[in-house]
C-alpha positions as CSV (number, residue, x, y, z in Angstrom):
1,X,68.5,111.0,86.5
2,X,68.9,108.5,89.5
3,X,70.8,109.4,92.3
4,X,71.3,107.6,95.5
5,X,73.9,107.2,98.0
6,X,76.5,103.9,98.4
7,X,77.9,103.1,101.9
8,X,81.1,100.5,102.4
9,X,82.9,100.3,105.8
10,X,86.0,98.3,106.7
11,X,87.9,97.6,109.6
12,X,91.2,97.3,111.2
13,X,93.9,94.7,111.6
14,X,92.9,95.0,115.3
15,X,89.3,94.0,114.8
16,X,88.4,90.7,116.7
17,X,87.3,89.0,113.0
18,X,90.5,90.9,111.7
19,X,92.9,89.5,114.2
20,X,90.9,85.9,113.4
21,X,91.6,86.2,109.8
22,X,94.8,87.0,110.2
23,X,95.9,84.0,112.7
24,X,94.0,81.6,110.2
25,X,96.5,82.8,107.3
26,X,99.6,82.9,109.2
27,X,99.0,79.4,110.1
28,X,98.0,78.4,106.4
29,X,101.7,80.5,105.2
30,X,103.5,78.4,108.2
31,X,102.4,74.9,106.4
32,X,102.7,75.8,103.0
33,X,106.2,77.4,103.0
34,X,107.3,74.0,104.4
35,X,104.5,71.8,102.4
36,X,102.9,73.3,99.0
37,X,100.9,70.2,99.3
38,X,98.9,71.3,102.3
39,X,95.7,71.1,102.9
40,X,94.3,73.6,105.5
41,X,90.8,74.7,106.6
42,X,91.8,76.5,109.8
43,X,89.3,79.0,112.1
44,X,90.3,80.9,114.8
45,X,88.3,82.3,117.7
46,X,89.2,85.2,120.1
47,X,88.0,86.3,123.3
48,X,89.6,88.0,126.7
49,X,92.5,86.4,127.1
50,X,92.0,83.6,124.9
51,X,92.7,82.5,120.8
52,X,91.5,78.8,119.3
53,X,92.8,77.6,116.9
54,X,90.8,74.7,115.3
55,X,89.4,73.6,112.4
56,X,91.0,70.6,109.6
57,X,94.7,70.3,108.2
58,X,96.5,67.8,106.1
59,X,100.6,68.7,106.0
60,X,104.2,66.9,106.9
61,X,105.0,70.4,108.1
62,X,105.8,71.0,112.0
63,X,105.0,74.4,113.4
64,X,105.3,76.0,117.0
65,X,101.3,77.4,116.4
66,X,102.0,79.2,120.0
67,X,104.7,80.9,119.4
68,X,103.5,81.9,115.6
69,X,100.0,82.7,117.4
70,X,101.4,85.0,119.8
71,X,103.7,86.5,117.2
72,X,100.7,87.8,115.2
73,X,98.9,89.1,117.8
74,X,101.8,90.8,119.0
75,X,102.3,92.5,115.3
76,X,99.3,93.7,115.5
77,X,99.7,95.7,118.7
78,X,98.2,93.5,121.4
79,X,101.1,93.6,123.4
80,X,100.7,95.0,127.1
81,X,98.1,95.7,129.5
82,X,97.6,99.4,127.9
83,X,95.9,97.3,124.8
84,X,92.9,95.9,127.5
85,X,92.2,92.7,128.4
86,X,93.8,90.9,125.6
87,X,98.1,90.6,125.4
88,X,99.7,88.6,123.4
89,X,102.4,87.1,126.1
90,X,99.6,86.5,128.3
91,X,96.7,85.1,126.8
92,X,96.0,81.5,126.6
93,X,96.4,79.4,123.1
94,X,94.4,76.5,122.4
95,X,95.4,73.9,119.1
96,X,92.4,72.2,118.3
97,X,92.9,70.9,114.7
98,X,92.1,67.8,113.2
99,X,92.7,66.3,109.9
100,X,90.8,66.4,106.4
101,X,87.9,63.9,106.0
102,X,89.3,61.9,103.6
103,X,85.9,61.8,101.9
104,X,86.6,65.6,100.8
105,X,90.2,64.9,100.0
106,X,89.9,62.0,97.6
107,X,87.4,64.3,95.5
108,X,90.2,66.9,95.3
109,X,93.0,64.6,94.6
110,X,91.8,62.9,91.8
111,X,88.8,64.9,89.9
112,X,85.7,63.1,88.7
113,X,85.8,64.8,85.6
114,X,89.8,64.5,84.7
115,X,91.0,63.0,81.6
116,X,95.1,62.8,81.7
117,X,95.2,66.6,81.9
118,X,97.4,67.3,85.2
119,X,95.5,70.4,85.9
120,X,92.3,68.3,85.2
121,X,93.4,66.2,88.1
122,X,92.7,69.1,91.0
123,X,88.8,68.8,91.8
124,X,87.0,71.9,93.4
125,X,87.5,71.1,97.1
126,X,83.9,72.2,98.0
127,X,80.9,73.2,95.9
128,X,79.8,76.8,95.7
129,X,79.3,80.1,93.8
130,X,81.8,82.8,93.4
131,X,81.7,86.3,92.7
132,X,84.4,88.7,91.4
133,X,83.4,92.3,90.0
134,X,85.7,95.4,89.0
135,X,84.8,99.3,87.8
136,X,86.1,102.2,86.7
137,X,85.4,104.2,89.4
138,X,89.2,104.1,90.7
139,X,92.7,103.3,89.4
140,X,92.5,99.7,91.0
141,X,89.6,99.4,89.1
142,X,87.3,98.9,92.6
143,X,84.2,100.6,93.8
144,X,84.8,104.2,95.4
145,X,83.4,103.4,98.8
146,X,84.9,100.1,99.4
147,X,88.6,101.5,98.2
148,X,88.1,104.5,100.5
149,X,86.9,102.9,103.6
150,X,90.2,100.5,103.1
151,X,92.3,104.0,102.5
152,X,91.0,104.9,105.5
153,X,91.9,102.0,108.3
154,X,95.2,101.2,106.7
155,X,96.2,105.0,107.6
156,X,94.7,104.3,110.8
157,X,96.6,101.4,111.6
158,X,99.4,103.3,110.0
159,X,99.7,106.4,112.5
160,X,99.1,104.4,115.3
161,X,102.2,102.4,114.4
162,X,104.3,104.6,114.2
163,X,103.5,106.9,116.3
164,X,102.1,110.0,115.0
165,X,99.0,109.8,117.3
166,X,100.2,106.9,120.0
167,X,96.9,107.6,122.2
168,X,95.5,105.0,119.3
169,X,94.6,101.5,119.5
170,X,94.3,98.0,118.1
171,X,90.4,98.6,116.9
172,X,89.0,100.5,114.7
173,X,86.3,100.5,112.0
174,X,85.8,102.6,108.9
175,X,82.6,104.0,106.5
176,X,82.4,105.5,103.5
177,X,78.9,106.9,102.1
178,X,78.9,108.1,98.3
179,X,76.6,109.8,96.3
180,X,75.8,108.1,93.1
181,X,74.1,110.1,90.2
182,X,73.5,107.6,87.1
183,X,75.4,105.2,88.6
184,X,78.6,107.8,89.0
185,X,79.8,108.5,92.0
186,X,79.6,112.6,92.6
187,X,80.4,113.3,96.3
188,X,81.9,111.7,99.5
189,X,78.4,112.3,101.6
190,X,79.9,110.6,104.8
191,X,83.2,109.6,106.5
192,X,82.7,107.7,109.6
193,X,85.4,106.4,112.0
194,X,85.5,104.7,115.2
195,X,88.9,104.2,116.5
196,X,89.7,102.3,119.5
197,X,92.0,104.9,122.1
198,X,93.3,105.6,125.4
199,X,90.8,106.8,128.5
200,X,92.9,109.9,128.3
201,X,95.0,111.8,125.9
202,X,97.9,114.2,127.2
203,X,95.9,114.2,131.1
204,X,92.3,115.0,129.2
205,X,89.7,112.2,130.0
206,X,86.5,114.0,129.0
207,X,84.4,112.5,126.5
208,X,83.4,115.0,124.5
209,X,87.2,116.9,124.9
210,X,88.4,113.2,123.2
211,X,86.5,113.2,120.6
212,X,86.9,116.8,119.5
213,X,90.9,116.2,119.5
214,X,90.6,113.0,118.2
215,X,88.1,113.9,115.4
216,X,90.6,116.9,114.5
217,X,93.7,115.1,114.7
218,X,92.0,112.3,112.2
219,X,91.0,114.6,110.3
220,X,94.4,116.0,109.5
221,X,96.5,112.4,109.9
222,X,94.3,110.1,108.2
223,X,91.5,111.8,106.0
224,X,93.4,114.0,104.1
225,X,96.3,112.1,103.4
226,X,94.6,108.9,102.0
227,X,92.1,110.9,99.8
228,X,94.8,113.7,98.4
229,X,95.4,111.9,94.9
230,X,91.3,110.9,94.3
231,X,89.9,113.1,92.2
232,X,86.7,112.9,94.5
233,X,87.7,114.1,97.7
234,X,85.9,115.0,100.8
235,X,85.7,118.6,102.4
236,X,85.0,119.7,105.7
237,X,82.5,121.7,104.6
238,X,80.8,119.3,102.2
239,X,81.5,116.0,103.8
240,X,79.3,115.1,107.2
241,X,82.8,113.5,109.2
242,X,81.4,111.3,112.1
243,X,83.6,109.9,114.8
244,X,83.4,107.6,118.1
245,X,79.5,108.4,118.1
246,X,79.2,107.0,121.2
247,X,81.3,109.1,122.5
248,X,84.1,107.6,123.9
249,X,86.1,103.6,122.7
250,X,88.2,103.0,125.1
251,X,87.4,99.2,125.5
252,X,87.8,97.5,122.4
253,X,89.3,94.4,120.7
254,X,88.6,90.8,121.8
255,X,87.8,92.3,125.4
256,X,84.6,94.2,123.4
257,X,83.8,91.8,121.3
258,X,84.7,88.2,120.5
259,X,85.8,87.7,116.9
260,X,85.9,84.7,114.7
261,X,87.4,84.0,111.5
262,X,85.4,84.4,108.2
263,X,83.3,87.3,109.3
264,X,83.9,90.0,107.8
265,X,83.2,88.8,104.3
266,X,82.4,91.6,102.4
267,X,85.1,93.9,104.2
268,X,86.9,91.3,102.2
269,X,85.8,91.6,99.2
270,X,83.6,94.8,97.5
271,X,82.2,96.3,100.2
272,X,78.3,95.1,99.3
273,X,78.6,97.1,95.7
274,X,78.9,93.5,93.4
275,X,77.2,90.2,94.9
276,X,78.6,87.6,97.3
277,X,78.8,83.8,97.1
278,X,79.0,83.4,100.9
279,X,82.4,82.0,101.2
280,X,85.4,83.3,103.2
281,X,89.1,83.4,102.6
282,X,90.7,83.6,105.6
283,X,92.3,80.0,106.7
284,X,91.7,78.1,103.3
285,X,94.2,76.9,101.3
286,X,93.9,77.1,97.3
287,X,92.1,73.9,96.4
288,X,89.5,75.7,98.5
289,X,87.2,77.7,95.6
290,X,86.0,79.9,98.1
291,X,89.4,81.6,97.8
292,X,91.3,80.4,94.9
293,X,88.0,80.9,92.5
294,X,87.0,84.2,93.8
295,X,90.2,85.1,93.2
296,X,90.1,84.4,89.6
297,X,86.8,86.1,89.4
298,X,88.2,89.0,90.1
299,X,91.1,88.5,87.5
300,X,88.4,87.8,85.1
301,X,86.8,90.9,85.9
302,X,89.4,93.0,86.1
303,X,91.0,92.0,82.9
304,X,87.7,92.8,80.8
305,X,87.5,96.6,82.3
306,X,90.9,97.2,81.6
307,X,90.4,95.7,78.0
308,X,87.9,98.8,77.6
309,X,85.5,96.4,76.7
310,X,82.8,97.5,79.5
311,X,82.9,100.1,82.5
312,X,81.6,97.7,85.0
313,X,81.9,94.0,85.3
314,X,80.7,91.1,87.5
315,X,81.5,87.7,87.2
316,X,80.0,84.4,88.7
317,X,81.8,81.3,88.7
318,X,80.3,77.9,90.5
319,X,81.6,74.6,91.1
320,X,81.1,71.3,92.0
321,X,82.7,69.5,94.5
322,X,85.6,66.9,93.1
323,X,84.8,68.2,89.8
324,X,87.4,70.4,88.2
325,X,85.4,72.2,85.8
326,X,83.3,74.8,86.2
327,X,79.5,74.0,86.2
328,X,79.0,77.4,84.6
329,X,80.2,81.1,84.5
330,X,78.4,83.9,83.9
331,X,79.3,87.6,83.1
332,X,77.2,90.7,83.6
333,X,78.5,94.6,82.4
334,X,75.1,96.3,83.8
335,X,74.9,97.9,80.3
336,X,78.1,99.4,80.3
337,X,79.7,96.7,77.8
338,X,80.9,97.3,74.0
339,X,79.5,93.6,73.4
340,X,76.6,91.6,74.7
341,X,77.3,89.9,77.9
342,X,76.8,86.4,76.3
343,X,80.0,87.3,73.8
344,X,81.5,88.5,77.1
345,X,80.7,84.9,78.7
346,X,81.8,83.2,75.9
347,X,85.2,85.0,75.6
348,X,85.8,84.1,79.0
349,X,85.5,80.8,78.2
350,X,88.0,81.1,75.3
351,X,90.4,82.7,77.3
352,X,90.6,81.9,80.4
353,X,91.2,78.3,82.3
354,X,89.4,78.6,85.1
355,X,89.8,74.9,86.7
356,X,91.3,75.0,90.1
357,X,94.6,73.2,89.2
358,X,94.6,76.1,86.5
359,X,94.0,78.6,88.7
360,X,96.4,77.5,91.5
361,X,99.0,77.0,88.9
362,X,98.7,80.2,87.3
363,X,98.6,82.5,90.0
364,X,101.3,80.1,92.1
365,X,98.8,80.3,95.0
366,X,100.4,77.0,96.7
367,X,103.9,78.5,96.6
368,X,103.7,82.3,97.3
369,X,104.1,81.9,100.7
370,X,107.4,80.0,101.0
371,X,108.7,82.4,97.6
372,X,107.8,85.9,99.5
373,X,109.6,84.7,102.7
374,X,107.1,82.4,104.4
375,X,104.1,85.1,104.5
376,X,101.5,86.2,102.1
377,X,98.3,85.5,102.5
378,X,98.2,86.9,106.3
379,X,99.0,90.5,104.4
380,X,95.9,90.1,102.6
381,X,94.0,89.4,105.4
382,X,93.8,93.1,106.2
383,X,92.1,95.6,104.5
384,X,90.7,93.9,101.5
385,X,92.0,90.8,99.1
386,X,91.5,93.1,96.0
387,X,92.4,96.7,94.5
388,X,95.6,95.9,96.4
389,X,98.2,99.1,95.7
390,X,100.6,98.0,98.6
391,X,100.7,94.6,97.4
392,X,102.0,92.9,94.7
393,X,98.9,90.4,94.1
394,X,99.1,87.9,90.8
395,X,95.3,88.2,90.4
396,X,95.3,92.1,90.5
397,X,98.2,91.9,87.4
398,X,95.6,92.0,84.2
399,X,97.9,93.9,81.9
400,X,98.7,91.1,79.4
401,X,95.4,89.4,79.4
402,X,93.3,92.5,79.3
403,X,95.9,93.1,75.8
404,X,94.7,89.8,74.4
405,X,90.8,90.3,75.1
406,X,91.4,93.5,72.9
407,X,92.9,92.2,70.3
408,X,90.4,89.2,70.1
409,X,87.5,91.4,70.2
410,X,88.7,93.2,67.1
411,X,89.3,90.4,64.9
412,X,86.1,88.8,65.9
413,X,84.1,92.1,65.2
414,X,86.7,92.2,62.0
415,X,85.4,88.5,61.0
């Protein structure tokens, strides 16, 4: 029997790459609720008192990106001197974009490999490899660790907004270490959180007094709630709970640390457990495969656990530059399939369109923005792009497809 333990983490909305991520897709849900046509590629950088924007866009759209800047970093709680050295009325906002090479947007517009097809007309807008995976271990069909560590700093964020512990902050990180046992997951080994906070909490500044009310009042406010419906759960008794090991984080956010878009890829995305291309999300339009393509991985993925056909599944999709087909697409199950992985590949293939145009068209990634009320993708920018239960993502929504791989698989075992 083979036993080992899994650790994922996440982090906060008030993380410097968070609050990055989540400028980058405001801005890209700003141009394409006025242009569908867009073409963004937009980083941001944070530091005290300071957020770039730069990076390449292509739109007809106009936006204010100070005030729309500002806005987000207000949201997020960055709004007065109590948050530390970064304020979202105060700091300075720097527009640096440029636009597309058109080298890269010829290759995009009209695909090498198109042959009257509309959809054939959409090249990849960047070579690459993509990676989606799902698993039974939860109802979202996502690893354990990953989905609690994400449980975990949205009820962080969660209490701090509204007030049930207000001695919180902006920044925060979680951790979640599982013990495996034949690739099951059997116990929560570790929860770890370190929460940005006040120097002092109802006139008590000592460290060690913090963290003892702070580890209790976490305890209570954020662990227990987020984990009550899992049938894994952690215990106090059997569950090593770690917080601020430092001892004190009282100086946090951009003024700790200086964040950057694109960073916190895996946070993103699985939380280590499946395999990453490399490519982040944050600040790309759809044409981009980095998003759009990773996002039908997942789909792909998704749809063949909840077709029963295998327990686990990871899919690899990679692409070509200007080219709208995929070069190739691979699926693995890790054993756990009801059919070889090469009829797995190959019923992929069958069933599912996965050139960009396709993609984009399917999941209406180009108009979701301007349809949900001018914001989207800065939602997902927080605390994961998949396993989504607060959202209501196209590429999570497998219900139909997974149906069809069934029935396919029956009449091709019946043939």
């Amino acid at each position: 029997m083979s036993r080992y333990v899994f650790t994922s983490e996440s982090v906060t909305e008030g993380h410097p790459d968070k609050i990055c991520d989540q400028v980058s897709d405001a801005v890209l849900d700003a141009l394409l609720s006025q242009d569908p046509a867009s073409r963004v590629a937009c980083e941001t950088v944070v530091n005290t008192g300071l957020c770039l924007l730069t990076g390449e866009v292509t739109t007809t759209a106009r936006i204010d990106f100070n005030t729309l800047v500002r806005g987000v970093i207000e949201e997020i709680g960055y709004s007065s001197a109590r948050a530390g050295g970064f304020d979202a009325h105060s700091c300075a906002v720097l527009v640096a974009l440029d636009q597309q090479s058109p080298d890269i947007a010829q290759g995009v517009d009209e695909a090498d490999d198109h042959d009257g097809d509309p959809l054939d007309r959409v090249g990849a807008g960047d070579q690459g490899i993509m990676f989606g995976y799902a698993c039974d271990e939860t109802p979202e069909l996502m690893p354990l660790p990953i989905s609690l560590a994400h449980r975990l700093a949205r009820q962080l964020s969660q209490v701090r907004h509204d007030g049930t512990l207000s001695y919180l902050l902006p920044d925060g990180k979680t951790q979640v270490s599982v013990v495996y046992e034949d690739d099951r997951p059997v116990a929560i080994d570790t929860i770890l959180i370190s929460t940005q906070h006040t120097s002092s909490i109802d006139g008590v500044s000592d460290a060690t007094l913090l963290r003892e009310r702070i580890a209790g009042d976490l305890w209570s406010h954020v662990v227990e709630p987020v984990s009550a419906d899992l049938n894994l759960r952690p215990s106090r008794e059997g569950t090593r709970f770690l917080v601020n090991p430092t001892g004190k984080f009282v100086v946090g956010g951009p003024q700790g640390d200086a964040g950057l878009t694109g960073r916190k890829i895996i946070v993103d995305t699985y939380g280590g457990y499946a395999r990453h291309g490399g490519g982040a999300f944050s600040g790309k339009d759809p044409t981009k495969v980095d998003r759009s393509a990773a996002y039908a991985a997942r789909h792909v993925a998704k749809a063949l656990v909840a077709s029963g056909l295998v327990r686990r599944a990871e899919v690899q999709l990679s692409y070509a530059i200007g080219v709208a087909r995929p070069v190739s697409i691979l699926v693995q199950s890790f054993g756990s399939g009801s059919i070889s992985d090469s009829d797995l590949t190959a019923l992929v293939q069958e069933h599912f369109d996965l050139r960009p145009g396709a993609i984009i068209e399917r999941f209406g990634l180009c108009d979701l923005p301007r349809q949900r009320g001018g914001r989207f993708y800065q939602d997902v920018a927080a605390y994961g792009h998949f396993g989504r239960s607060d959202l209501n993502l196209p590429w999570e929504d497998v219900e139909s497809i997974a149906a069809t791989l069934q029935q396919a698989t029956a009449s091709r075992v019946a043939a």
